[in-house]
C-alpha positions as CSV (number, residue, x, y, z in Angstrom):
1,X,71.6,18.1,-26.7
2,X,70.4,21.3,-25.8
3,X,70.7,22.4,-22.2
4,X,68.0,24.0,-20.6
5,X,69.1,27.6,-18.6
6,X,68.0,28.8,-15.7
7,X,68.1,33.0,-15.0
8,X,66.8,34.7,-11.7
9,X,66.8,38.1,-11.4
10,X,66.9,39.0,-7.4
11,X,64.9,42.3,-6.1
12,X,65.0,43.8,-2.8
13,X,62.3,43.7,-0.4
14,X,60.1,46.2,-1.8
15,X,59.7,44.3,-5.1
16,X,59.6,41.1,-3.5
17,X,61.3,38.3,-5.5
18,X,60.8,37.5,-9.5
19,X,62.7,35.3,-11.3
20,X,63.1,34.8,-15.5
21,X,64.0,31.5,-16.6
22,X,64.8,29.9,-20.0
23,X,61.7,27.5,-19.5
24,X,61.8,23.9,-21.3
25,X,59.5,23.1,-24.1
26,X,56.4,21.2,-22.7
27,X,54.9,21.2,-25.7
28,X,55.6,20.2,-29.3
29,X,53.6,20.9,-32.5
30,X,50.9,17.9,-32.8
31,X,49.5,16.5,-36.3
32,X,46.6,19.4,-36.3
33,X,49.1,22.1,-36.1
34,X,48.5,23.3,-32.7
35,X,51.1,23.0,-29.7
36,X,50.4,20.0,-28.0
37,X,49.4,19.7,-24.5
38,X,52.2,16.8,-23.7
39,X,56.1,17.1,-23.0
40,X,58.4,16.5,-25.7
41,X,60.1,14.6,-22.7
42,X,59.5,13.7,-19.2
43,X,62.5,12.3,-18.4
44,X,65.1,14.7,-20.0
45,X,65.8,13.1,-23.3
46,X,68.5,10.5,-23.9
47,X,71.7,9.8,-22.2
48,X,74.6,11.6,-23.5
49,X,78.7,11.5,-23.6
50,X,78.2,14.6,-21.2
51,X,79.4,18.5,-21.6
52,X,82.9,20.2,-20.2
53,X,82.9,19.4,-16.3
54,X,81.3,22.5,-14.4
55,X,83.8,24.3,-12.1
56,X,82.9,25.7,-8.8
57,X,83.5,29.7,-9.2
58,X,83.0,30.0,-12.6
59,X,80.2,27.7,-13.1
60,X,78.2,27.9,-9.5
61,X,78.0,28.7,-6.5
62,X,79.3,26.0,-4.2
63,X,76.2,24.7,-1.7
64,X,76.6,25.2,2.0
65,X,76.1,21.9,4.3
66,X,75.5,22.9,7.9
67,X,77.3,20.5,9.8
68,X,77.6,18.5,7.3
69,X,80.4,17.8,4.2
70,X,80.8,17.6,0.3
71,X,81.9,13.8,-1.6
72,X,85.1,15.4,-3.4
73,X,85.5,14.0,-7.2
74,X,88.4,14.3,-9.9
75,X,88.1,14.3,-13.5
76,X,89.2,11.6,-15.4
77,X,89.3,11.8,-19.3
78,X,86.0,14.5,-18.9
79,X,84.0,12.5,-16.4
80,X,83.6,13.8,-13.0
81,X,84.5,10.5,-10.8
82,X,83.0,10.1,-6.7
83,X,83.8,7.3,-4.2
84,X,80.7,6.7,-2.0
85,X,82.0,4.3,0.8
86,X,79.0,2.9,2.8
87,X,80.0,2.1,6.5
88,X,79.4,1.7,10.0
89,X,79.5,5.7,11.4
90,X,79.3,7.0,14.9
91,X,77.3,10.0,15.1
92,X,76.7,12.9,17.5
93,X,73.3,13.9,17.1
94,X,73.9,16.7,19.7
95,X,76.2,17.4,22.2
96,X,74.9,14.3,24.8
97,X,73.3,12.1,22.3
98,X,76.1,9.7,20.2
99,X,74.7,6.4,18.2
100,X,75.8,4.1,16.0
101,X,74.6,4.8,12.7
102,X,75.1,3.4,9.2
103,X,76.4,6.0,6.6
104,X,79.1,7.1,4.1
105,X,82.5,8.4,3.7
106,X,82.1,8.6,7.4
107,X,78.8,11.2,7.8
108,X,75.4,10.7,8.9
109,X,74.0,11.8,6.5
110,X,76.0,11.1,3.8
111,X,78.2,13.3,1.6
112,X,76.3,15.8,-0.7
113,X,77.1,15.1,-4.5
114,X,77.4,18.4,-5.8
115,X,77.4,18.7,-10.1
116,X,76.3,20.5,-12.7
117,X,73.8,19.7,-15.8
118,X,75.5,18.4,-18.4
119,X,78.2,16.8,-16.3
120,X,79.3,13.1,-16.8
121,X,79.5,11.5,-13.5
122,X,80.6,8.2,-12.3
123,X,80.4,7.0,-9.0
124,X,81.6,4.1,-7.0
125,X,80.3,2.7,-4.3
126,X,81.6,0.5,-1.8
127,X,79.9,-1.7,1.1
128,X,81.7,-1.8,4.0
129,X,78.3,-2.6,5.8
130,X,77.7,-6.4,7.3
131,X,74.7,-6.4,5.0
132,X,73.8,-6.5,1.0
133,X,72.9,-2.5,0.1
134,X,72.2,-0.7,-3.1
135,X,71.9,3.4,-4.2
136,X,69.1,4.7,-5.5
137,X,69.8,8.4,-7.2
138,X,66.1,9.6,-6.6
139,X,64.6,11.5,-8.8
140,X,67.8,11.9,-11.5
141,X,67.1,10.6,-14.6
142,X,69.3,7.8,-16.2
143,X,69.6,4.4,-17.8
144,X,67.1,2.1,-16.2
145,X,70.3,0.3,-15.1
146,X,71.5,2.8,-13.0
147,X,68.6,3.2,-11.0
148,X,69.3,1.4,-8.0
149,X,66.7,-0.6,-7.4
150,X,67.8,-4.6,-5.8
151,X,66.8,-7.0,-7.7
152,X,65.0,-5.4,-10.6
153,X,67.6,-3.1,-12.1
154,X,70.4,-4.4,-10.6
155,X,72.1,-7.2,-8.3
156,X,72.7,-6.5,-4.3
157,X,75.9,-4.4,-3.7
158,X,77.0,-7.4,-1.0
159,X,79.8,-6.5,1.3
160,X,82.9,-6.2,-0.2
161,X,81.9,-5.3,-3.3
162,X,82.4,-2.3,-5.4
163,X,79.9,-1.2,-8.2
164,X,79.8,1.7,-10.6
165,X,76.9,3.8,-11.8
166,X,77.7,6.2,-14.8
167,X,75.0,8.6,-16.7
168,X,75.2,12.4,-17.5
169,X,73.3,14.7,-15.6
170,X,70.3,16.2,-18.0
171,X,68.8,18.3,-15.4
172,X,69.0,20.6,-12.6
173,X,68.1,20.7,-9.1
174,X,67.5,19.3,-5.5
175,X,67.7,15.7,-5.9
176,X,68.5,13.0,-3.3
177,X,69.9,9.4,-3.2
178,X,69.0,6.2,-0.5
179,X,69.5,2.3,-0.4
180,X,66.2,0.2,-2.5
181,X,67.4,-2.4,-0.4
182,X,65.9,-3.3,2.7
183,X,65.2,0.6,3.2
184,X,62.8,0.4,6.4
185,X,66.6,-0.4,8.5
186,X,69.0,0.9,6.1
187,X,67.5,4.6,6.0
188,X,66.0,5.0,9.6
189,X,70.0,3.6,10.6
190,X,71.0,6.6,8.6
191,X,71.6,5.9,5.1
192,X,70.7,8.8,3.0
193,X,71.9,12.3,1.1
194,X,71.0,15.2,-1.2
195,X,72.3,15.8,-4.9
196,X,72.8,19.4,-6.2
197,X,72.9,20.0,-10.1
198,X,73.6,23.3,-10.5
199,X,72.2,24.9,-14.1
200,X,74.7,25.2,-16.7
201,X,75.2,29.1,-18.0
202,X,74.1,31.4,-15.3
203,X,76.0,34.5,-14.7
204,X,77.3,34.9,-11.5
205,X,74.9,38.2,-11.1
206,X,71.7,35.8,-10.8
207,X,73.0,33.4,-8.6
208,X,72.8,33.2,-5.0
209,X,74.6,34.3,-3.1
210,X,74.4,31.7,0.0
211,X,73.0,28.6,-1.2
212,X,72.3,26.6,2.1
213,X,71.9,22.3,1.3
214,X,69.2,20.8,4.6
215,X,68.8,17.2,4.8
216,X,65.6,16.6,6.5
217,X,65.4,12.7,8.9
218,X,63.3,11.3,11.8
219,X,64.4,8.5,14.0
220,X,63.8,6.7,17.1
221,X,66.6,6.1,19.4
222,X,65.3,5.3,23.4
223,X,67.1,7.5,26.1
224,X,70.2,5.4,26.7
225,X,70.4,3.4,23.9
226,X,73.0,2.8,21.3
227,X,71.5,2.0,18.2
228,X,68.6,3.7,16.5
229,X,65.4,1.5,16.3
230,X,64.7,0.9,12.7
231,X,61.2,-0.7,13.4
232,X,59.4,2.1,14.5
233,X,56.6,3.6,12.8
234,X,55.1,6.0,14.0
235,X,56.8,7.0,17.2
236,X,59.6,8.6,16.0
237,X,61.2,11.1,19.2
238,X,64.3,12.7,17.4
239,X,64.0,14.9,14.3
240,X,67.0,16.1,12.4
241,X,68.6,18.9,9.6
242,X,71.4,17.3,8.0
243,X,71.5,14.4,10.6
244,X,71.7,16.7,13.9
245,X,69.3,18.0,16.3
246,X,68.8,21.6,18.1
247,X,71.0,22.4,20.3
248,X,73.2,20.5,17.9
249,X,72.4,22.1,14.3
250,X,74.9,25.0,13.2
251,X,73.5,28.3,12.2
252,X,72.7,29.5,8.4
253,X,75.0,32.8,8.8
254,X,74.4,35.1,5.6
255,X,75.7,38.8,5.4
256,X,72.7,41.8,4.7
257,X,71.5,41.9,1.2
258,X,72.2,38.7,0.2
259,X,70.7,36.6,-2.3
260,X,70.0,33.2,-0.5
261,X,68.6,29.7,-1.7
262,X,67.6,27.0,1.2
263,X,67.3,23.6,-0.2
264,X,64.9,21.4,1.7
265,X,64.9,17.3,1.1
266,X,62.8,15.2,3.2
267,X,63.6,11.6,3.6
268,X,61.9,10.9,7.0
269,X,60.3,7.6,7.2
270,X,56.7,9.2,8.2
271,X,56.4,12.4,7.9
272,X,56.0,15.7,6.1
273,X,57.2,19.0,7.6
274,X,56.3,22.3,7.4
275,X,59.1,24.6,7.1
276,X,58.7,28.0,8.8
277,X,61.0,30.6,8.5
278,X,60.9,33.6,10.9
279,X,60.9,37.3,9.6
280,X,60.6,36.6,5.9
281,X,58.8,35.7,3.3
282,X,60.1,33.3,0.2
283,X,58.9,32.3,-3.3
284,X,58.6,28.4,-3.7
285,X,61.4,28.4,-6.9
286,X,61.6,24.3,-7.2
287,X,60.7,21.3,-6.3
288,X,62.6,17.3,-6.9
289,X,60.8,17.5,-10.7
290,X,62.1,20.9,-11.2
291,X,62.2,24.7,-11.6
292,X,58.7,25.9,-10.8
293,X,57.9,28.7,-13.5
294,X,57.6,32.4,-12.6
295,X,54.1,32.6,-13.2
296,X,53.4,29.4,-11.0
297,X,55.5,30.5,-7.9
298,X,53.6,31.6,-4.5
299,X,55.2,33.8,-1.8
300,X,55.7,32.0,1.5
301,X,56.5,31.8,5.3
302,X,56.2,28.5,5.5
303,X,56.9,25.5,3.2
304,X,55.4,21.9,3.3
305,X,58.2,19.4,2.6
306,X,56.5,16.1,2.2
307,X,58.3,12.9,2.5
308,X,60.7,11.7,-0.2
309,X,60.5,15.7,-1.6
310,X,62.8,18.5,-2.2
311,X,61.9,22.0,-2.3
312,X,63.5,25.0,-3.2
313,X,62.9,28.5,-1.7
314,X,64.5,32.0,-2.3
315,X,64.4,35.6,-0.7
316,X,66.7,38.0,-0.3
317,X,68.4,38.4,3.5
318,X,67.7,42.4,4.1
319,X,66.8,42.6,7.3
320,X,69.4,41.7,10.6
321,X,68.6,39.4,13.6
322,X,68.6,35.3,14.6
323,X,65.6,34.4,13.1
324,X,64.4,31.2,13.9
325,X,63.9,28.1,11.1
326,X,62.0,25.1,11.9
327,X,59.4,22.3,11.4
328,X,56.1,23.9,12.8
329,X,55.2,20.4,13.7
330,X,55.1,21.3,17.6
331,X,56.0,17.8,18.4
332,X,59.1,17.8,16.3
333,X,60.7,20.8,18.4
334,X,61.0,17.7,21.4
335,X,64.3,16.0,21.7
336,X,63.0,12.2,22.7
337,X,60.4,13.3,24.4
338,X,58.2,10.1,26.0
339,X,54.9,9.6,25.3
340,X,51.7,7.3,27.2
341,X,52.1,9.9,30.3
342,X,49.2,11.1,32.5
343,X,48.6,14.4,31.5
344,X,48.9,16.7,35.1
345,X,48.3,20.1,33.9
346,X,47.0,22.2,35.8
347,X,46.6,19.6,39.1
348,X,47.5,20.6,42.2
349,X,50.4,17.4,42.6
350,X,51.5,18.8,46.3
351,X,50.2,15.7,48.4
352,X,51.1,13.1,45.7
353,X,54.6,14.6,46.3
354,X,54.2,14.6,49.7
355,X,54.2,11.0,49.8
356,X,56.6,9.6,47.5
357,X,58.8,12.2,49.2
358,X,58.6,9.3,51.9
359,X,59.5,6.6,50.0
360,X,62.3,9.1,47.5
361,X,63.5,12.0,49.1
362,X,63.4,15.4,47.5
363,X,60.9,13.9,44.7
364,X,58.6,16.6,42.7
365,X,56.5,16.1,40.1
366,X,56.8,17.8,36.9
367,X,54.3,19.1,33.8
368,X,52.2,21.0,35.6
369,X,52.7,23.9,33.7
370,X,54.1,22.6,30.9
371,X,57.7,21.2,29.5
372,X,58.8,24.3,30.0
373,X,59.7,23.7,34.0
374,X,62.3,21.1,32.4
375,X,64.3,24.3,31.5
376,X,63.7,26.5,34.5
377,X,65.2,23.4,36.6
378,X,68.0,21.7,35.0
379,X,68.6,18.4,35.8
380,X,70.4,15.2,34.5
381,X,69.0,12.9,32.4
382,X,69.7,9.0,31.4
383,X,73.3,8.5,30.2
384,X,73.4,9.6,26.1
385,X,70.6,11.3,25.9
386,X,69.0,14.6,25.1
387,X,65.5,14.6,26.6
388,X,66.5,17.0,29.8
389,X,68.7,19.1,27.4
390,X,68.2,22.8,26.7
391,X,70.0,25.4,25.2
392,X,70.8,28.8,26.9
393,X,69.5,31.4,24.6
394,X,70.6,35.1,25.0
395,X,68.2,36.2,27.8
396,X,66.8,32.9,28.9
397,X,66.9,28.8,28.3
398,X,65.7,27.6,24.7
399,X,63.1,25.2,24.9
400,X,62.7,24.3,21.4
401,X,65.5,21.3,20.3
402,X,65.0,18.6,17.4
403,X,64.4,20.2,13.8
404,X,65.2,23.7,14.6
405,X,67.8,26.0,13.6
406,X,68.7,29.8,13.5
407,X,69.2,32.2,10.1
408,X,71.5,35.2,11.6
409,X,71.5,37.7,9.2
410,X,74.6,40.6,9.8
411,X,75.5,43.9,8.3
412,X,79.1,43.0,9.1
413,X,79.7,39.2,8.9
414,X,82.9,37.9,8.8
415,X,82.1,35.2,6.0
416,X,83.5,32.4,8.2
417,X,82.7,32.7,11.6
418,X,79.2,32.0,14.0
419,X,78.6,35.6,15.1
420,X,76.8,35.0,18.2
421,X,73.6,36.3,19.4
422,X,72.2,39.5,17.7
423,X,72.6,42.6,19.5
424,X,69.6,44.4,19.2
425,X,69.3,48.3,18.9
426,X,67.5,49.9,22.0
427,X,64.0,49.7,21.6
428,X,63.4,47.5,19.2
429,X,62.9,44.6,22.3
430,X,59.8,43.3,23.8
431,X,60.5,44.4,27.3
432,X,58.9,44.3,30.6
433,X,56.2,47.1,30.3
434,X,56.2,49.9,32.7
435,X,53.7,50.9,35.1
436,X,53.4,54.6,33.7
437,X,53.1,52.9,29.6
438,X,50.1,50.9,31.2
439,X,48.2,53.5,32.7
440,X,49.1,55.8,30.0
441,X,47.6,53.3,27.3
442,X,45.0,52.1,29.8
443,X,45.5,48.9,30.6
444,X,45.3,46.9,33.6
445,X,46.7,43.4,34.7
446,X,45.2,40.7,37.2
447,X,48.4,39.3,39.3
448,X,48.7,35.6,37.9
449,X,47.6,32.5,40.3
450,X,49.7,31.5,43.4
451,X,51.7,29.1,42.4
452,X,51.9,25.4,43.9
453,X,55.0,24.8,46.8
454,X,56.1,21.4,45.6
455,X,58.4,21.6,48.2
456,X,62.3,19.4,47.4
457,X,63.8,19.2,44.3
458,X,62.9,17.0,41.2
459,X,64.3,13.5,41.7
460,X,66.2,12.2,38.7
């Protein structure tokens, strides 16, 4: 079989990005003659006895998992061999938050399965759940058989039990796997991970350099609670890269000049996300059905990640800083924020204080001028819980939390460790203007509005 290649060549800011790739054949000569408008195949061609296992190194550059881990494998007699456990998991969403979760190998999210095209693999899984469960490897292409699917290509994995699934990898990509059993409970309790195949025969000049794996998950777990609550539908309150939530995700760290990937999968149960990265732009390189080519790519800030997608984005990290990555979905910046309350901006709340000061002591309303007081004030919450939780930033709190991360970009990274906030150079910070700059530039302010004397403190 003849294995597709995949080249990029990376340019500097000034060029932007291009890539050349060793495109498939989506065409093949028809009766007439002419080059025929279909795909000689849309599902890769036929299973195979596999290539030489690809090595990390030589072969590809191994993905990064932010807060997240790897499903290690072995090769017996030329086939790469995994062992996915699925099991009962206690997860930390964030520092305050713990749940129990259903996962594997001990993560929520699972393991990511990292190969490379033209690899046999076989994988065994194991239920150590109280329930039946199956995998699904979505969007890979295999025997029928190996699909996943309960009860159409395959019997229930019941608990106990051990199957195996065994095909060769014919593609590359961002691909992800999830139960097609019962899915509604098994993948909002956390059942879920991303596959990376790695093209076969790139030199290690047009890879990346950082190639950063983000899992992307919804749930709905009440303030206090335990267990996430796999019947909601629509109200989901915490949102999640690779199974945590800010102030709980780890930074993507990369060193200046760096050639960096970011893969995005979206399993959420609901909803799409748009992806905005700060301070960049990014070609759109791939998505779950595979490498886009050059001529159809689009530069970028922001990338829509629709559910039960992967996308694949590139740039090159030349300029320094903590620049900000997240869902531009407002709402999804909230860690379990409530919902069905009155809205009080803007009302004067001082006498509706004053008197359930008489019946609760030191009470004060809050949302008057937005969430934001939440972070001014801190406060305790409910027991296991994140929706009073805010980060201190450099200069002030951080009132962003759920699907939210940082990309810090250094001159003189380490490689290893979270360099901390970004020094910036003198003047090159907002900062309070001056009196003299106004008048110089001409411009006058109004004094904002008295503020309201709520008198007491916030009662929690």
């Amino acid at each position: 079989m003849k294995i597709q290649l995949s080249r990029r060549q990376w340019l500097a800011a000034a060029g932007g990005i291009t890539a050349v790739s060793a495109l498939p054949a989506h065409g093949q000569p028809a009766a007439t003659g002419r080059l025929s408008r279909w795909p000689a195949s849309s599902s890769g061609g036929s299973d195979h006895k596999g290539l030489a296992p690809g090595q990390p190194g030589r072969d590809y550059t191994p993905v990064v998992v932010p807060n997240g881990a790897k499903l290690p494998w072995k090769v017996v007699d030329g086939v790469k061999v995994y062992h996915l456990i699925a099991e009962e998991v206690e997860h930390e969403f964030a520092p305050g938050l713990k749940a129990q979760c259903w996962g594997y190998n001990g993560s929520v999210h699972g393991p990511l399965i990292e190969a490379v095209e033209g690899d046999r693999v076989r994988i065994y899984v194991t239920n150590k759940l109280p329930a039946p469960t199956t995998v699904h490897w979505h969007g890979v292409f295999l025997p029928n058989g190996m699909d996943g699917v309960g009860g159409i290509t395959q019997p229930l994995i019941r608990p106990g039990e051990t199957f195996c699934y065994e095909w060769t990898f014919r593609q590359n990509g961002t691909l992800m796997y999830h139960p097609h059993h019962d899915e509604m409970t098994q993948m909002a309790m956390g059942m879920m991970g991303l596959i990376v195949v790695h093209p076969r025969g790139v030199p290690a000049s047009e890879r990346p350099d950082r190639d950063f794996a983000l899992l992307l998950s919804e749930w709905k777990i009440e303030p206090g609670a335990r267990r996430p609550d796999p019947m909601a539908m629509n109200d989901f309150n915490l949102l999640t890269i690779n199974g945590r939530s800010f102030p709980g995700t780890a930074a993507l760290v990369t060193k200046l000049g760096d050639k960096v990937r970011l893969r995005f999968g979206n399993l959420s149960a609901m909803d799409h996300h748009p992806i905005h990265l700060h301070g960049y732009r990014f070609s759109v390189v791939a998505t779950d059905g595979g490498e886009i080519p050059p001529a159809g790519r689009w530069p970028e800030t922001t990338v829509l990640v629709p559910t039960g997608s992967t996308r694949d984005v590139e740039f090159v990290a030349d300029v320094e800083g903590d620049w900000p990555l997240h869902c531009h979905m407002t709402h999804h910046l909230m860690n379990q924020m409530g919902h069905g309350l009155p809205n009080v901006m803007g009302a004067d709340l001082s006498d509706l204080d004053a008197r359930i000061r008489k019946l609760v002591p030191g009470y004060m309303s809050m949302g008057r001028t937005g969430m934001g007081e939440m972070a001014e004030m801190p406060m305790d919450g409910p027991a296991n819980s994140l929706s009073t939780v805010f980060a201190q930033g450099q200069y002030d709190p951080i009132t962003m939390g759920g699907m939210f991360t940082l990309l810090k970009v250094r001159r003189d990274w380490d490689g290893k460790s979270d360099p901390g906030w970004y020094p910036h150079p003198p003047q090159t910070r907002a900062r309070i203007a001056s009196a003299g700059e106004m008048a110089r530039d001409g411009i006058t302010a109004s004094p904002p509005p008295a503020a309201i004397d709520h008198g007491g403190h916030h009662h929690h």
